[in-house]
Structures are given as structure tokens and as C-alpha cells.
C-alpha positions as CSV (number, residue, x, y, z in Angstrom):
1,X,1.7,-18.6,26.9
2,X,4.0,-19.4,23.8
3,X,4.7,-16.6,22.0
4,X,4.6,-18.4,19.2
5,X,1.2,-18.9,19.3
6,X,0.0,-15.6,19.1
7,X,2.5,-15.1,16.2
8,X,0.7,-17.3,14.1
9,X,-2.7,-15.8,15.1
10,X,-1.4,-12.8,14.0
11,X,-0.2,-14.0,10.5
12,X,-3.6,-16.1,10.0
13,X,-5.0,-12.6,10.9
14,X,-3.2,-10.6,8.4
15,X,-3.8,-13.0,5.7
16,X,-7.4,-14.6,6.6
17,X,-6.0,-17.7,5.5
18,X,-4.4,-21.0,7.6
19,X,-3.0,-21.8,4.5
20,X,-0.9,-18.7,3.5
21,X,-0.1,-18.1,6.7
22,X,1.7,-21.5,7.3
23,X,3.3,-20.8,3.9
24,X,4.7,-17.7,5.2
25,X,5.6,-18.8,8.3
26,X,7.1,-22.5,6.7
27,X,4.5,-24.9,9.0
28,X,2.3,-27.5,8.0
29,X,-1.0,-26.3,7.8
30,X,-1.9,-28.5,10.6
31,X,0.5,-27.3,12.6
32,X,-1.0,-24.0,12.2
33,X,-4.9,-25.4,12.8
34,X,-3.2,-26.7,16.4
35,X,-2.1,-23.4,17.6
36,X,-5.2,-21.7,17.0
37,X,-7.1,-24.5,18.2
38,X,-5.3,-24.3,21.4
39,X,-5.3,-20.5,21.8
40,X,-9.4,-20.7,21.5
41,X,-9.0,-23.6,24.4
42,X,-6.9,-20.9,26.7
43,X,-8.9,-18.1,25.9
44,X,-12.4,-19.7,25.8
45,X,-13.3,-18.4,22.5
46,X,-13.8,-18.5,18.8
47,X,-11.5,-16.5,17.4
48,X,-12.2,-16.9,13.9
49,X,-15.7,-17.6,11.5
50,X,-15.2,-18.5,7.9
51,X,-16.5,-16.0,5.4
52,X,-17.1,-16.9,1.8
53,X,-14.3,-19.2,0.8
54,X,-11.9,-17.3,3.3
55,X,-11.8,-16.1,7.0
56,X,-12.5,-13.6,9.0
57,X,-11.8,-12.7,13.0
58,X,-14.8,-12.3,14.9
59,X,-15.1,-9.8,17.6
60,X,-13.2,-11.5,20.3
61,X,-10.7,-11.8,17.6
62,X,-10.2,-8.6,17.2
63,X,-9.8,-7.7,20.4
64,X,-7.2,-10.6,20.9
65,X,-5.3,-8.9,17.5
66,X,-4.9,-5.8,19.6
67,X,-3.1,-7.6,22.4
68,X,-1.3,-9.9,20.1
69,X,0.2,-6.7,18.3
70,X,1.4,-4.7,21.8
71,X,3.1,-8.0,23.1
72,X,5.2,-9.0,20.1
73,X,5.6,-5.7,19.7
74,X,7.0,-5.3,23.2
75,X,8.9,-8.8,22.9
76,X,10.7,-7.5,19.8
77,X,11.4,-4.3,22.0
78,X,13.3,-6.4,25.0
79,X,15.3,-8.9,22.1
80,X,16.6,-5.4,20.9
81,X,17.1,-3.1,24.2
82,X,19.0,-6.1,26.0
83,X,20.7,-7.6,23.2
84,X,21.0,-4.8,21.0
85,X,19.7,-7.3,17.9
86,X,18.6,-5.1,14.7
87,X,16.0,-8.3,13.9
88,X,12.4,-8.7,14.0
89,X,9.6,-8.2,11.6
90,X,9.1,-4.9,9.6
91,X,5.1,-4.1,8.8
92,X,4.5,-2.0,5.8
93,X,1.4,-1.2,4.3
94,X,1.2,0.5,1.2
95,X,-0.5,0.6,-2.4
96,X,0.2,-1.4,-5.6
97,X,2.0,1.5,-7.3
98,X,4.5,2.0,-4.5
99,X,5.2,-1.4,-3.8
100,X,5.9,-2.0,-7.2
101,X,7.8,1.3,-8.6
102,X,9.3,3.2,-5.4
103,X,9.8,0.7,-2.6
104,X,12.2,-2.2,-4.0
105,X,15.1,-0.7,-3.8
106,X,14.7,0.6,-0.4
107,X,13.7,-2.2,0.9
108,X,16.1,-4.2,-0.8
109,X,18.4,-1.6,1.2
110,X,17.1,-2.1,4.6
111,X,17.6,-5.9,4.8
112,X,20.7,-6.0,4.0
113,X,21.4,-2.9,6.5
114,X,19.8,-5.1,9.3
115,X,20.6,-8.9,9.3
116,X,18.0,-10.9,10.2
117,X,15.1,-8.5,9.7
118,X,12.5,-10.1,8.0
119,X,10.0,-7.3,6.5
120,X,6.2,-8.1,5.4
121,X,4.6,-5.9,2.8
122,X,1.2,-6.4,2.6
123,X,-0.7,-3.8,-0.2
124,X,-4.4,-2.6,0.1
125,X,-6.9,0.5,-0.4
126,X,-5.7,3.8,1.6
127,X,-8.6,3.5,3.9
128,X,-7.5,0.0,5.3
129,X,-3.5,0.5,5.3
130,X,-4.6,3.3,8.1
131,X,-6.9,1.4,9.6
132,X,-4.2,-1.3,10.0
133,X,-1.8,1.2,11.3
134,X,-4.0,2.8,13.6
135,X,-4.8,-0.7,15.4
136,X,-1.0,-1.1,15.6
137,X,-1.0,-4.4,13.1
138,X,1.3,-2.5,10.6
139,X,4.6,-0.5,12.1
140,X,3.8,2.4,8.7
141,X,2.1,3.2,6.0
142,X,3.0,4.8,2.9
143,X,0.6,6.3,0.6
144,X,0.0,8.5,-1.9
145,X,-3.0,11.2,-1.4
146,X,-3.2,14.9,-1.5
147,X,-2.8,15.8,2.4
148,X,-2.6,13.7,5.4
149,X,-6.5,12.5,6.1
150,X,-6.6,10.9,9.7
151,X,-5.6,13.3,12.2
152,X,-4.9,10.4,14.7
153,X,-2.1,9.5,12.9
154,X,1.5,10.8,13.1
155,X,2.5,12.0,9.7
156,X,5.6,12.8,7.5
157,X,5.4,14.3,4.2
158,X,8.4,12.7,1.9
159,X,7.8,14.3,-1.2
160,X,5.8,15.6,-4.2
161,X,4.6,12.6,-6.9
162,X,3.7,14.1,-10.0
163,X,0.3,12.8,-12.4
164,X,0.8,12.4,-15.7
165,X,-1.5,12.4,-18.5
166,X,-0.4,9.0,-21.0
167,X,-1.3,8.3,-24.3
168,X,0.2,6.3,-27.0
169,X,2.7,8.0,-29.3
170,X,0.1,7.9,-32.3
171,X,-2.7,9.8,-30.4
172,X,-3.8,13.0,-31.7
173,X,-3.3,14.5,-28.3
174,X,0.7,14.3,-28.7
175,X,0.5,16.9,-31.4
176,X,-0.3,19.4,-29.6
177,X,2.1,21.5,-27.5
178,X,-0.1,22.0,-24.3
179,X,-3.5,20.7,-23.1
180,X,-5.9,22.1,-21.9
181,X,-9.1,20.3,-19.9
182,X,-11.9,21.2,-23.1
183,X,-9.6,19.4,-25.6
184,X,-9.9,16.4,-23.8
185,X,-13.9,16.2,-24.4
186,X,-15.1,13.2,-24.9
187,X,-11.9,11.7,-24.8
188,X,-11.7,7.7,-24.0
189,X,-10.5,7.3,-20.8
190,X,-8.8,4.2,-19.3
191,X,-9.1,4.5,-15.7
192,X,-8.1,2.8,-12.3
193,X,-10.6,1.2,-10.2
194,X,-13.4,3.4,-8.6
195,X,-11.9,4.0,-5.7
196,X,-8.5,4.9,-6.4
197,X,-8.1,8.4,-5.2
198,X,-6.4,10.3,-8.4
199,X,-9.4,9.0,-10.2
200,X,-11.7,10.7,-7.9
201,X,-9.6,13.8,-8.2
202,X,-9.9,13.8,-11.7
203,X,-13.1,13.0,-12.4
204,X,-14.1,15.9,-9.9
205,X,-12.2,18.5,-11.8
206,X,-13.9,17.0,-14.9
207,X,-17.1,17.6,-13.7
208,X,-16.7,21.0,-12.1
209,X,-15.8,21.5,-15.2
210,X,-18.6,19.9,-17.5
211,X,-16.2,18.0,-19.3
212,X,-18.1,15.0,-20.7
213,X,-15.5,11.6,-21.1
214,X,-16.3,8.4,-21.4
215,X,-14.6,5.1,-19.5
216,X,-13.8,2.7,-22.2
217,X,-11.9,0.1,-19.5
218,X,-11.9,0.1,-15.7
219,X,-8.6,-1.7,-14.7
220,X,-7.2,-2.5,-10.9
221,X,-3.7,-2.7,-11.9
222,X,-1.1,0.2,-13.1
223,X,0.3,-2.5,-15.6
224,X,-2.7,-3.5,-17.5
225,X,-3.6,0.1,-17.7
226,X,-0.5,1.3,-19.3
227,X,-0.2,-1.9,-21.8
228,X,-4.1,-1.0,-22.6
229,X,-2.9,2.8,-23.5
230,X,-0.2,2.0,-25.6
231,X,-1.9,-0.4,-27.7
232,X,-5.3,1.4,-28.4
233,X,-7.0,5.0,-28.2
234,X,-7.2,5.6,-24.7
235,X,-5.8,8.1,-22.6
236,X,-5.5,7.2,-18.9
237,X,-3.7,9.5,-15.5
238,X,-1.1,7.7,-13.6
239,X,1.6,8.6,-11.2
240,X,4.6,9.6,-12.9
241,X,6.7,6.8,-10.8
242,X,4.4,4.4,-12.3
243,X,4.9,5.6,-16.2
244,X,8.8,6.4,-16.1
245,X,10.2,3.7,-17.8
246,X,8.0,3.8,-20.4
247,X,8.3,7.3,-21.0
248,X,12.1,7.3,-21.1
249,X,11.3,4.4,-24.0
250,X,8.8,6.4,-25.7
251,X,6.3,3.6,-25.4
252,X,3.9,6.2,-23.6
253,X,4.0,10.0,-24.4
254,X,3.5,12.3,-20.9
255,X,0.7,14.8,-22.4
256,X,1.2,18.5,-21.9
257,X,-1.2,18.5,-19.2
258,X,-1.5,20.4,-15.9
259,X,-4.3,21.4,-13.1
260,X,-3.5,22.7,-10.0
261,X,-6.0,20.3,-8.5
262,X,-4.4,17.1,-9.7
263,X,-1.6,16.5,-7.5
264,X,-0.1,13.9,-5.0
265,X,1.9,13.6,-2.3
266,X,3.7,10.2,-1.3
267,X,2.7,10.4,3.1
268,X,4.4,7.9,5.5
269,X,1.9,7.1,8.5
270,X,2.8,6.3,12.1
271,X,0.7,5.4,15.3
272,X,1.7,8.5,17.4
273,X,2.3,5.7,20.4
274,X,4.4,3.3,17.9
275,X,7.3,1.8,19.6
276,X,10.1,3.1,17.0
277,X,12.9,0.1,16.5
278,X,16.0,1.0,15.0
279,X,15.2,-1.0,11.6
280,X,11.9,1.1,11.8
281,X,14.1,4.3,12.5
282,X,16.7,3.7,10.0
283,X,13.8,2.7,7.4
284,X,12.0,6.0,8.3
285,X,15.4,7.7,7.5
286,X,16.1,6.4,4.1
287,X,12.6,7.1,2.9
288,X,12.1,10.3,4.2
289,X,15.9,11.2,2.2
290,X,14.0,10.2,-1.0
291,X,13.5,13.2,-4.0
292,X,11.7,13.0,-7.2
């Protein structure tokens, strides 16, 4: 069967759409319709069911996904063992903040390192970037969370991401010269979404400690929380990477504030069976040199 088949099952996969996935992959949407059309003839299956306004694999799907990943997988391994090519796809799941503040410039790094190597960043919640790398449809994941959670997973500790506590340079807050948790009763928090796992942390600690706060906005994006700090009353808990820039400005003010609870680590994720290609190696390399 042609490869290229199950390539494009694989990106309609990833994407649940026909229509970003022949956007990615530069084919008329038809062209991509055809190719699943005639994978479900060979195989004798459905291997998608819409869902909403989008798509979703059903069960004999999934367990085509699975195959899909092992044989490109092992097609990219041949290309590169008998022609000793540095090409091929690079999978990397990770969360908005590190896509956005810690991973440009190493990615930026590794393409020109490795000609031809095409790499696919796809962002999401923690639980499904492991998920994803546990079924083998992404080559790593990169997180940030306080200790490795999924001891299926082969793990690598790069380094220590510090929270900060933000608030506008006018808040009342940034007169004092430390914080403690009881001055920041009551306090108007602006916090990530629910299920952001610093926000858990904190609001744990917070109620351990029968600190009463209130949530004035509930924002998904690093961005929209920090514009919403620096133009009102709210104090919100990013990761430092995240705030930098606008600290060294002095558009946001880092707050005095420590707990021993309230840390981060940034964890790379492997499948302990991964096939490790040298792009993947040399990636694995650079990231794991990174320091605060």
C-alpha cells in the first residue's frame, strides 16, 4: 500500500480535519477525501465519524493510527540507516507557554541543523500530549509540571521554571518588600483556565491555607492574561518564561512572593520503545543543554 496514504490518515488524524490536513500537506481537499476513501476500501472500514462540526477516528481508526505511526516510523528509520538522510518529520507536543516563549529558537535551531526536516508542533492539555506520546503519534513531549506523572514514560528533567506572582506597577502589592500568602486575601485574581496545573497548585495552597480570593477573569491564553494584569487590578501566577519581557520593561512587576509548594519543572517525555533518529537525538541534546 502507498505510503502516502497512510501519511495523510495520519495528518487527517492529528488535526480531525480533511481540510487542514490537505493544507498542511499542500493537496486539494479532494485529493485528500480519495485517499481515505480508498484506505476504508482496502481495509474494509470506516475509519472516521464526524463529530460536531469536526472529526473524530472511530475505533478501527484508532487502531489503524497505531500501525500508521510504527510504519512511517520505521520507513523514516530505513531512508536514514541506508542513506544516512537527517530528514523526516519531527512530532512535538507541548503547551501554549512553551511553544510560544522557550521553543522558537530551538527549533529555529534544529531545522537549519538538519536540512529537509520538516517538524510539526502541535500544543494541547498535559494529559493529551502524553497520551499522544504514549500511542507513538508524537516523537516527545515537553511540559511543564512538578514531577514526571506517567511512569510508562521515559523521562528527562531539563530544568527548573520558576512562577512568578505579576501585578501592574501601580498595585499596592509592589510596595511591599516581601509577600506573604495572608496579604494576598481577597485579592483579585486573574487566572488560567481550570485546568492548567499551576492554577491547581495554587489554588490548593490557598485553600490549605484558608486564603479567601476571588477570580475576576478566567483566561486560556498567557497573553490575554498578562495584557489584563497590566491594565487593571488583578494579580495573576505565570511562569517566569512567560512574563520576562515584560518584567525587564517594567510593564509587569514580579511580586516578592515565594512557597515551596509552587514550583515547576519543564519535563521532556519519550516512549521508552521510541525509535530515536538523529534529528530527534540532536533535538533531545540541545534542549536538555538549556539553563534558566
Amino acid at each position: 500500500m502507498d505510503l502516502t496514504y497512510l501519511n495523510t490518515f495520519r495528518e487527517v488524524a492529528l488535526r480531525q480535519s480533511f481540510t487542514r490536513a490537505a493544507e498542511e500537506l499542500g493537496y486539494a481537499q479532494s485529493s485528500v477525501t480519495t485517499q481515505i476513501q480508498k484506505l476504508e476500501k482496502a481495509y474494509g472500514v470506516q475509519l472516521f465519524e464526524r463529530f460536531g462540526k469536526g472529526l473524530r477516528l472511530t475505533s478501527a481508526g484508532e487502531e489503524l493510527l497505531r500501525f500508521t505511526v510504527q510504519m512511517l516510523d520505521l520507513h523514516q528509520q530505513s531512508k536514514e540507516r541506508l542513506g544516512r538522510q537527517s530528514g523526516g518529520t519531527l512530532s512535538i507536543g507541548t503547551i501554549d507557554s512553551l511553544a510560544a516563549y522557550f521553543l522558537p529558537p530551538f527549533l529555529q535551531e534544529i531545522r537549519e541543523r538538519y536540512e529537509g526536516l520538516s517538524v510539526r508542533l502541535q500544543t494541547g492539555r498535559e494529559t493529551h500530549i502524553l497520551k499522544q506520546v504514549k500511542e507513538g503519534e508524537l516523537d516527545l513531549g515537553l511540559i511543564l509540571d512538578g514531577e514526571p506523572s506517567d511512569p510508562s514514560l521515559a523521562w528527562q528533567t531539563i530544568r527548573d521554571e520558576p512562577l512568578v506572582l505579576l501585578a501592574s506597577p501601580e498595585h499596592p502589592l509592589c510596595r511591599m518588600k516581601k509577600i506573604e500568602l495572608e496579604h494576598v486575601a481577597g485579592a483579585e485574581w486573574i487566572m488560567p483556565e481550570e485546568s492548567c496545573n499551576y492554577r491547581i497548585m495554587l489554588e490548593n495552597i490557598l485553600k490549605k491555607n484558608g486564603i479567601p480570593y476571588a477570580i475576576g477573569l478566567e483566561l486560556g491564553n498567557p497573553e490575554a492574561i498578562k495584557r489584563c494584569v497590566m491594565s487593571g487590578s488583578g494579580i495573576s501566577l505565570l511562569p517566569r518564561m512567560a512574563a520576562a519581557a515584560e518584567i525587564g520593561r517594567g510593564e509587569l512587576v514580579s511580586l516578592p512572593f515565594a512557597h515551596p509548594d509552587l514550583r515547576l519543572t519543564l519535563l521532556l517525555a519519550l516512549h521508552p520503545k521510541k525509535w530515536i533518529s538523529t534529528p530527534l537525538r540532536g533535538f533531545i541534546e540541545r534542549i536538555g543543554s538549556a539553563v534558566n
